[in-house]
Biopython code that builds the backbone (N, CA, C, O; Angstrom):
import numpy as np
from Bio.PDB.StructureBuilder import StructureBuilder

atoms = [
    (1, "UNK", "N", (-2.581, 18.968, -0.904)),
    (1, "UNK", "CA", (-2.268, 18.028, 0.145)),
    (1, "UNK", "C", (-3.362, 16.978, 0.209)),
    (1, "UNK", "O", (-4.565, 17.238, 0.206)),
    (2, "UNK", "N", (-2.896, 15.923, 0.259)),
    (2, "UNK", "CA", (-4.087, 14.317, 0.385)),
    (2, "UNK", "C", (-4.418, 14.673, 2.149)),
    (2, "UNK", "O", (-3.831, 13.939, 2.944)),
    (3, "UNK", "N", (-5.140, 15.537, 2.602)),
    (3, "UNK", "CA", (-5.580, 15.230, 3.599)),
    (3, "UNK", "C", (-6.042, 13.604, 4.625)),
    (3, "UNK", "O", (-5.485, 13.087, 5.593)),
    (4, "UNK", "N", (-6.961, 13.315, 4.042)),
    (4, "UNK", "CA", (-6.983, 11.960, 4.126)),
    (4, "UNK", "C", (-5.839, 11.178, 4.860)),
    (4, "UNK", "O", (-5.786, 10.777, 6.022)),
    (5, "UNK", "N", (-4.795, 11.068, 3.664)),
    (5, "UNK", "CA", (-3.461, 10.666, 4.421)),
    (5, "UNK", "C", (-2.442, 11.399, 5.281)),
    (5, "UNK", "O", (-1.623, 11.066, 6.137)),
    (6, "UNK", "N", (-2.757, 12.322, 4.810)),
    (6, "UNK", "CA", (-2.455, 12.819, 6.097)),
    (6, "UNK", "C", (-2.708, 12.704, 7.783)),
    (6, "UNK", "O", (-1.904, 12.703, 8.714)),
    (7, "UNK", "N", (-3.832, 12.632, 7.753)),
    (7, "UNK", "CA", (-4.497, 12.339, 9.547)),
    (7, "UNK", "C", (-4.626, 11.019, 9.502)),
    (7, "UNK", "O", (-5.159, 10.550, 10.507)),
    (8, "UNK", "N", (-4.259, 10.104, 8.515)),
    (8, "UNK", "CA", (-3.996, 8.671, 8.445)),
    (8, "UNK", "C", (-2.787, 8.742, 9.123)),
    (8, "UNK", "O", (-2.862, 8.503, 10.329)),
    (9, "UNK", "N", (-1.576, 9.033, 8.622)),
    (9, "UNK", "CA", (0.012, 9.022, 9.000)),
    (9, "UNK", "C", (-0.091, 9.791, 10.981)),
    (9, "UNK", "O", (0.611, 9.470, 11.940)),
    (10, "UNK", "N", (-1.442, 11.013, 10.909)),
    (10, "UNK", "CA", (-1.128, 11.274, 12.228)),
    (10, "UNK", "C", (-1.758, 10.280, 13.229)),
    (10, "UNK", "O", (-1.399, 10.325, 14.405)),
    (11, "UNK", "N", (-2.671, 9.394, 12.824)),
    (11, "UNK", "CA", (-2.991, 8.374, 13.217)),
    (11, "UNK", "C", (-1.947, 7.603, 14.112)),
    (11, "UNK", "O", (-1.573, 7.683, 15.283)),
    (12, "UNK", "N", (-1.534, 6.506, 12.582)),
    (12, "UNK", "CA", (-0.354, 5.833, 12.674)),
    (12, "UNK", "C", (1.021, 6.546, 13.571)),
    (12, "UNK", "O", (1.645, 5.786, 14.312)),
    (13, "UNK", "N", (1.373, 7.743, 13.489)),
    (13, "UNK", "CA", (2.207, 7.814, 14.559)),
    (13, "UNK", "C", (2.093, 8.539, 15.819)),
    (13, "UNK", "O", (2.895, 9.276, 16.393)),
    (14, "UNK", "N", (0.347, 7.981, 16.261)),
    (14, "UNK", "CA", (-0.154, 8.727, 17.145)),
    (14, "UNK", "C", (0.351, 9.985, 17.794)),
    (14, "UNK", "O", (1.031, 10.192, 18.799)),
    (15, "UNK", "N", (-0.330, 10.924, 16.691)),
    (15, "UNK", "CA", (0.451, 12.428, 17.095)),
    (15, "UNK", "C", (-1.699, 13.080, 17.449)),
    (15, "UNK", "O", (-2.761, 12.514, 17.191)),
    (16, "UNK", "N", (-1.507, 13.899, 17.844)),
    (16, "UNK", "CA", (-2.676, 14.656, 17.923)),
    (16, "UNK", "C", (-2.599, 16.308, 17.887)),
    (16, "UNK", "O", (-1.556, 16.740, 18.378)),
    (17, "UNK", "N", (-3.528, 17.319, 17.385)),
    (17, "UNK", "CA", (-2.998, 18.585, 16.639)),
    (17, "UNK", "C", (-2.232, 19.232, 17.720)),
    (17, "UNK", "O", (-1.220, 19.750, 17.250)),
    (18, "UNK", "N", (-2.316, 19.359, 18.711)),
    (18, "UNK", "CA", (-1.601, 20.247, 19.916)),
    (18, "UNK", "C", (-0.583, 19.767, 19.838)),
    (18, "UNK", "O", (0.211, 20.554, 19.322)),
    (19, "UNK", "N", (0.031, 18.448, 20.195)),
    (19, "UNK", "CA", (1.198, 18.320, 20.048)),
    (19, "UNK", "C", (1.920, 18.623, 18.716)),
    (19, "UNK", "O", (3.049, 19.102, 18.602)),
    (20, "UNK", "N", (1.100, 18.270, 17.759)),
    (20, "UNK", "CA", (2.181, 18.968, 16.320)),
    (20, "UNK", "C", (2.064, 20.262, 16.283)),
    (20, "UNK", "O", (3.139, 20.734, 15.914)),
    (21, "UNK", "N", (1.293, 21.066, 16.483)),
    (21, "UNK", "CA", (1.351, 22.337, 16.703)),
    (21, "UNK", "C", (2.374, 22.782, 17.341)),
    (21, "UNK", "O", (3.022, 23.670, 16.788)),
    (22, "UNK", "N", (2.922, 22.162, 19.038)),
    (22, "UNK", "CA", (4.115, 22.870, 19.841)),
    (22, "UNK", "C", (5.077, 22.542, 18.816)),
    (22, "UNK", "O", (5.818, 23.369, 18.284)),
    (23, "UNK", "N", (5.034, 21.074, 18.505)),
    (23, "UNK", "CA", (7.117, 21.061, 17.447)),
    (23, "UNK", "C", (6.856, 21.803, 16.467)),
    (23, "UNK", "O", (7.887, 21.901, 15.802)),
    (24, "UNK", "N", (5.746, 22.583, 15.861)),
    (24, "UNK", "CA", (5.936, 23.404, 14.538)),
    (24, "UNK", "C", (6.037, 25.190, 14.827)),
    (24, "UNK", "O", (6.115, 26.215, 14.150)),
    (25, "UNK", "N", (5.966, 24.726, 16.529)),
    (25, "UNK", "CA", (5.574, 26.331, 16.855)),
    (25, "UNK", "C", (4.672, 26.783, 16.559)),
    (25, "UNK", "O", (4.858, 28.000, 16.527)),
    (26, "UNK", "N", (3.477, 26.481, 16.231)),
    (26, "UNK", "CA", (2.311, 27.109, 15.583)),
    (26, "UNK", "C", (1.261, 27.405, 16.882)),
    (26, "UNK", "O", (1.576, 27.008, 18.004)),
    (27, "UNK", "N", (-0.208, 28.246, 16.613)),
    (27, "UNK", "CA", (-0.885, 27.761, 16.869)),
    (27, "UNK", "C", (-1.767, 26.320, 16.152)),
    (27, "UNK", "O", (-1.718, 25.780, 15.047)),
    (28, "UNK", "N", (-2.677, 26.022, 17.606)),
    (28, "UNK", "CA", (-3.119, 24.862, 17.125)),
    (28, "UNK", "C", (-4.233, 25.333, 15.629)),
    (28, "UNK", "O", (-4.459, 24.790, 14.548)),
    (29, "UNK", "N", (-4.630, 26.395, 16.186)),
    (29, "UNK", "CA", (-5.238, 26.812, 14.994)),
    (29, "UNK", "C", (-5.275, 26.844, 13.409)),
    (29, "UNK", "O", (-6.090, 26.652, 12.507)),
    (30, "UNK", "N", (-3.629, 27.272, 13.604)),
    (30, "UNK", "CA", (-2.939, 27.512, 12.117)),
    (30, "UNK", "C", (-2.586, 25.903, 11.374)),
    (30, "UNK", "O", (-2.868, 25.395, 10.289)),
    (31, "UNK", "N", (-2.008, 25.558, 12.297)),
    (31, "UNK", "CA", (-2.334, 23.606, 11.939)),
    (31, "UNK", "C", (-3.710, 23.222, 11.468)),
    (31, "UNK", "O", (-3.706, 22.580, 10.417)),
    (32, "UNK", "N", (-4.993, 23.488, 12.052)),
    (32, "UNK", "CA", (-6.058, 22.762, 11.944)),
    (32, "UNK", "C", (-6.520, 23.325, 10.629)),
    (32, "UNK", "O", (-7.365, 22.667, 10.022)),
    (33, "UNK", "N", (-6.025, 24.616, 10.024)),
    (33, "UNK", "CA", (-6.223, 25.588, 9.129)),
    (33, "UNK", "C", (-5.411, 25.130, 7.863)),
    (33, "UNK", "O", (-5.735, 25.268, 6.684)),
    (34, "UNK", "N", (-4.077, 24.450, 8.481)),
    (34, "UNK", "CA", (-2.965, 24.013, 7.375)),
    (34, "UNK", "C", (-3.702, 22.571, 6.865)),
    (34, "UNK", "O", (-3.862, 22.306, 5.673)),
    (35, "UNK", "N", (-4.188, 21.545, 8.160)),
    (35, "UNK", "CA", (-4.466, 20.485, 7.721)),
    (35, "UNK", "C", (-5.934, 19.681, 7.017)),
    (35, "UNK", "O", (-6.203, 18.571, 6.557)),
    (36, "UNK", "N", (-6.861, 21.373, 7.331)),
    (36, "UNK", "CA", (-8.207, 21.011, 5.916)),
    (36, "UNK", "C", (-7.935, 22.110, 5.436)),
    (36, "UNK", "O", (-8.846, 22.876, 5.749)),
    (37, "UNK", "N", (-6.913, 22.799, 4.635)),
    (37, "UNK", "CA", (-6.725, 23.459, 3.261)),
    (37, "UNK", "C", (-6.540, 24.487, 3.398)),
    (37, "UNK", "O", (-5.637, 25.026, 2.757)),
    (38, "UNK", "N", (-7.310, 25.191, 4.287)),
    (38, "UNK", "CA", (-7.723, 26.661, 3.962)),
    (38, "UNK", "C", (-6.054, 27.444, 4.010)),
    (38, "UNK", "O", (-6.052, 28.655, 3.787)),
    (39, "UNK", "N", (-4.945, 26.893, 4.239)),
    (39, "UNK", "CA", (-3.210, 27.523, 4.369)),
    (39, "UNK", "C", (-2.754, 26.304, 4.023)),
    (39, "UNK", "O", (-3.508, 25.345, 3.856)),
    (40, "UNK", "N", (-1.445, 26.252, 3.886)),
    (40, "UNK", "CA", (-0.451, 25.373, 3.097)),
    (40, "UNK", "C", (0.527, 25.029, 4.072)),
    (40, "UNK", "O", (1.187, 25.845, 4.714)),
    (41, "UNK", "N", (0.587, 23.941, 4.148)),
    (41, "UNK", "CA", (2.058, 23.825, 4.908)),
    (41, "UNK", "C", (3.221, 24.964, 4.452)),
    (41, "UNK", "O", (2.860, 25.778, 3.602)),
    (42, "UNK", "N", (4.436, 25.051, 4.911)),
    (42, "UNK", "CA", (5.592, 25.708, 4.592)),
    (42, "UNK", "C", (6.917, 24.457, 4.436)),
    (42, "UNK", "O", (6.922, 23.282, 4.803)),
    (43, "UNK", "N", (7.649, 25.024, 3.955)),
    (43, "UNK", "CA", (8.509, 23.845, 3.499)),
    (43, "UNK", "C", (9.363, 23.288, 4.670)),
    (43, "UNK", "O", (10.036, 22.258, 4.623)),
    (44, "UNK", "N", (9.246, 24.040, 5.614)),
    (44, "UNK", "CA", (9.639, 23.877, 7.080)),
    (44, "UNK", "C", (9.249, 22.745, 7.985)),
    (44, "UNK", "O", (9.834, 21.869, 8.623)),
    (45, "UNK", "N", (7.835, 23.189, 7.741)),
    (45, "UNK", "CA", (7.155, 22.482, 8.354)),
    (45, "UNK", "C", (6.445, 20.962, 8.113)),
    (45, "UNK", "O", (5.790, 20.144, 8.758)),
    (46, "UNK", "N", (7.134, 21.165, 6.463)),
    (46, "UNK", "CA", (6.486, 19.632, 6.191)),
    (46, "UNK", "C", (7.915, 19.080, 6.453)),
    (46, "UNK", "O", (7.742, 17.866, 6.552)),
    (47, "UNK", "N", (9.503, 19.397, 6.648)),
    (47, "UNK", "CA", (10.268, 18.782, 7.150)),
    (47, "UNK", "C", (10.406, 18.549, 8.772)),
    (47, "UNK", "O", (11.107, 17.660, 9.256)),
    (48, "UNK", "N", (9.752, 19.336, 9.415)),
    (48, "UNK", "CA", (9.826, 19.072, 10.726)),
    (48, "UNK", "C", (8.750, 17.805, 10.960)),
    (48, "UNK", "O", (9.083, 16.987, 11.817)),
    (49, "UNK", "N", (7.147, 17.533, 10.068)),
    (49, "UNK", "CA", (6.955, 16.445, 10.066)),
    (49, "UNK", "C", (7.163, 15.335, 9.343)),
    (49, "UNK", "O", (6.269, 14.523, 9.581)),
    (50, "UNK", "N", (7.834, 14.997, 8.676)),
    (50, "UNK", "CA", (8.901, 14.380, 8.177)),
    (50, "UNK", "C", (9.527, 13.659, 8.948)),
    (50, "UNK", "O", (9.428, 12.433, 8.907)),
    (51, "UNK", "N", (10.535, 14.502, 10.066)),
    (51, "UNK", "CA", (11.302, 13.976, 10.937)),
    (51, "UNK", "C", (10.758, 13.183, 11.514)),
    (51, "UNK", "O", (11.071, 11.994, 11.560)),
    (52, "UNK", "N", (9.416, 13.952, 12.313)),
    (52, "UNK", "CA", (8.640, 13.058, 13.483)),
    (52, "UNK", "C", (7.771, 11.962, 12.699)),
    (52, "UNK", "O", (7.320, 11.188, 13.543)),
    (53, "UNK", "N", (7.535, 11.752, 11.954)),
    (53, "UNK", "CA", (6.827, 10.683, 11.631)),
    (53, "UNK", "C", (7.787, 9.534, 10.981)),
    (53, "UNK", "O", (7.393, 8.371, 10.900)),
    (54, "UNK", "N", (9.126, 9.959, 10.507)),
    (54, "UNK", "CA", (9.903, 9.460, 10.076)),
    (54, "UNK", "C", (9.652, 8.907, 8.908)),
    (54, "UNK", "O", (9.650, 7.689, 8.728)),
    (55, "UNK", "N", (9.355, 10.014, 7.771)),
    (55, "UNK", "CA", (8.094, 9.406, 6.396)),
    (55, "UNK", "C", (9.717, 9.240, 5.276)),
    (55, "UNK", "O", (10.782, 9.857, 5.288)),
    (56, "UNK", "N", (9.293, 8.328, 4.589)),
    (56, "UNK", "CA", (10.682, 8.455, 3.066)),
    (56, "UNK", "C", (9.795, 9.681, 2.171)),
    (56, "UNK", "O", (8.785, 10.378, 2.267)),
    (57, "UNK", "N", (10.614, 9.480, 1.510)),
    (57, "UNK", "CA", (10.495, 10.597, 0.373)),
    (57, "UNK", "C", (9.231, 10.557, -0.410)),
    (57, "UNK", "O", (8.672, 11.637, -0.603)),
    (58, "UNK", "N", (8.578, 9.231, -0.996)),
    (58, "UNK", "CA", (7.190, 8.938, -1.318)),
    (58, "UNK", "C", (6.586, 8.673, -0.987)),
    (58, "UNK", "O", (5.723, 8.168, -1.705)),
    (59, "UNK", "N", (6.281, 8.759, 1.278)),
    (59, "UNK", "CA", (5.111, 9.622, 1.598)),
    (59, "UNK", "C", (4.928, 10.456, 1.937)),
    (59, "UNK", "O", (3.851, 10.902, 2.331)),
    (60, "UNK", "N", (6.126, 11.032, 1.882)),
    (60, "UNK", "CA", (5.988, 13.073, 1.925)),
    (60, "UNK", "C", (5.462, 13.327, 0.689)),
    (60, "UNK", "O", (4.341, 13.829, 0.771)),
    (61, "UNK", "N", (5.841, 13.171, -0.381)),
    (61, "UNK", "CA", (5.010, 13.073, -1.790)),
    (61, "UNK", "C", (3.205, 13.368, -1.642)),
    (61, "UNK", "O", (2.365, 14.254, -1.798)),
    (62, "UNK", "N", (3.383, 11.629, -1.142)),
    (62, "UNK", "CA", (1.884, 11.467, -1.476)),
    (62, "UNK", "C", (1.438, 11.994, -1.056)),
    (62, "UNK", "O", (0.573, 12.496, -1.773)),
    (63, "UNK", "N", (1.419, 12.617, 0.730)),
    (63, "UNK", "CA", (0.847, 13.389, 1.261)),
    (63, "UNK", "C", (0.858, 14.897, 1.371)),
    (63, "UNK", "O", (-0.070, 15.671, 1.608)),
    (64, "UNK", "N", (2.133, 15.119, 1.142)),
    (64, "UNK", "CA", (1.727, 16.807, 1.032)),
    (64, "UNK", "C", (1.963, 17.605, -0.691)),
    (64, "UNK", "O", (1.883, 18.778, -1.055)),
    (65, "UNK", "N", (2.233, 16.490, -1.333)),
    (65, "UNK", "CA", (2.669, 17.377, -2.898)),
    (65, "UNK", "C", (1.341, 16.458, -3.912)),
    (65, "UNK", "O", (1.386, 16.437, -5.142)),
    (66, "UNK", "N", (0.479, 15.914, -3.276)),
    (66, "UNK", "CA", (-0.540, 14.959, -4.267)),
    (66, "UNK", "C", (-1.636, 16.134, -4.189)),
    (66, "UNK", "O", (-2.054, 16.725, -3.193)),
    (67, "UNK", "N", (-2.038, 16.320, -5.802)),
    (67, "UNK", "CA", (-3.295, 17.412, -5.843)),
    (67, "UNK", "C", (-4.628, 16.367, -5.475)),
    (67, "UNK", "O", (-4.742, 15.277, -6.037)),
    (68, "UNK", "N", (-5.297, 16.705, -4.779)),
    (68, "UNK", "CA", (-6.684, 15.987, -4.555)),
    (68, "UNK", "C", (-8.111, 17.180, -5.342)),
    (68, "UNK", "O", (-8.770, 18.082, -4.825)),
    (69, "UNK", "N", (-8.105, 16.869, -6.102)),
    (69, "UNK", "CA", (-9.115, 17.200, -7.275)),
    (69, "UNK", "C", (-10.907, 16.706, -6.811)),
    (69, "UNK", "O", (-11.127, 15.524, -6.547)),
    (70, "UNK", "N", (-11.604, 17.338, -6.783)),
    (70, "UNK", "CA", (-12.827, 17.177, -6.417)),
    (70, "UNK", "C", (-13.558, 17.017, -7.303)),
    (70, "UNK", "O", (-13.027, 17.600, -8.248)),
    (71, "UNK", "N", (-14.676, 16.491, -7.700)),
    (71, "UNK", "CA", (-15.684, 16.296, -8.765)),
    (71, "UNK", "C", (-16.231, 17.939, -9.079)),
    (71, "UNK", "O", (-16.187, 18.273, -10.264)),
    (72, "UNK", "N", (-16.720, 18.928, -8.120)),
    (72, "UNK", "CA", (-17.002, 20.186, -8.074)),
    (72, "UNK", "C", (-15.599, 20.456, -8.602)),
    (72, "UNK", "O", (-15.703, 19.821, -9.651)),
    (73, "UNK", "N", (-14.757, 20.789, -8.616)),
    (73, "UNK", "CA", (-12.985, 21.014, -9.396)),
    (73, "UNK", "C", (-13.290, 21.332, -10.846)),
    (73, "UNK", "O", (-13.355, 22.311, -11.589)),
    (74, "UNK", "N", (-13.487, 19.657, -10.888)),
    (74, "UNK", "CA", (-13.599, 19.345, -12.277)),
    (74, "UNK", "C", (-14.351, 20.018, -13.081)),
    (74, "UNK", "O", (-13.881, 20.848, -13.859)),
    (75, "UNK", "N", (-15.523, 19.763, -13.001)),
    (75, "UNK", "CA", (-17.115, 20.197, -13.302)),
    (75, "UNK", "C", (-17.111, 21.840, -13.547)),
    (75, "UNK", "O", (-17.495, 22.332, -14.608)),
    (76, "UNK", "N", (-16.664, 22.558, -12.517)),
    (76, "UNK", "CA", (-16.035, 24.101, -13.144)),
    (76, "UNK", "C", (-15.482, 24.538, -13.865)),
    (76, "UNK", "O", (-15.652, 25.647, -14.371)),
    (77, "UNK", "N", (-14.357, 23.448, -14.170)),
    (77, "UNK", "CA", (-12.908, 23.864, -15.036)),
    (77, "UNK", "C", (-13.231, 23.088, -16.000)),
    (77, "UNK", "O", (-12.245, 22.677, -16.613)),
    (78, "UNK", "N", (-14.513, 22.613, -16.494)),
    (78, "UNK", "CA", (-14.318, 21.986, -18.023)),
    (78, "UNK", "C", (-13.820, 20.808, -18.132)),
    (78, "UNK", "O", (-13.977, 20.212, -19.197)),
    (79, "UNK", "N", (-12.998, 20.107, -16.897)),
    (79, "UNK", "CA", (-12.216, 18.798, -17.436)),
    (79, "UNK", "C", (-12.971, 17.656, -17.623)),
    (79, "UNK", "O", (-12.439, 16.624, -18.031)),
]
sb = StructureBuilder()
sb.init_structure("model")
sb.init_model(0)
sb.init_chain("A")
sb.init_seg("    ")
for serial, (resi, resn, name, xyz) in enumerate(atoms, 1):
    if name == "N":
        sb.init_residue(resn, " ", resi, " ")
    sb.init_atom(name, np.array(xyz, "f"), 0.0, 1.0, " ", f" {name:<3s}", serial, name[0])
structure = sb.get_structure()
């Protein structure tokens, strides 16, 4: 997930984690957990934000299916 753009888009459609948390049913926790890495969205849940942000198809892409690769990534794996 492009984090980054992500809390860019929650920016732009001024959402803040509690409130996406109630429409996903979550805790706020499990959101703040989904949205720096440490869990994954569910396919659910990246359509329920979808809806609310009202994203097309290539910035649901960019934002939740784009690998963000780190220099430490790299540097481990030889590339």
């Amino acid at each position: 997930m492009n984090t980054k753009l992500f809390k860019a888009y929650m920016i732009k459609n001024n959402d803040i984690q509690k409130a996406l948390a109630e429409a996903l049913g979550l805790p706020q926790s499990a959101v703040n957990a989904r949205i720096n890495g440490k869990t994954q969205f569910r396919q659910d849940e990246i359509n329920t934000i979808r809806k609310r942000w009202s994203l097309t198809d290539g910035e649901t892409v960019d934002i939740f299916f784009t690998s963000e690769v780190s220099e430490k990534d790299t540097i481990e794996k030889g590339a």
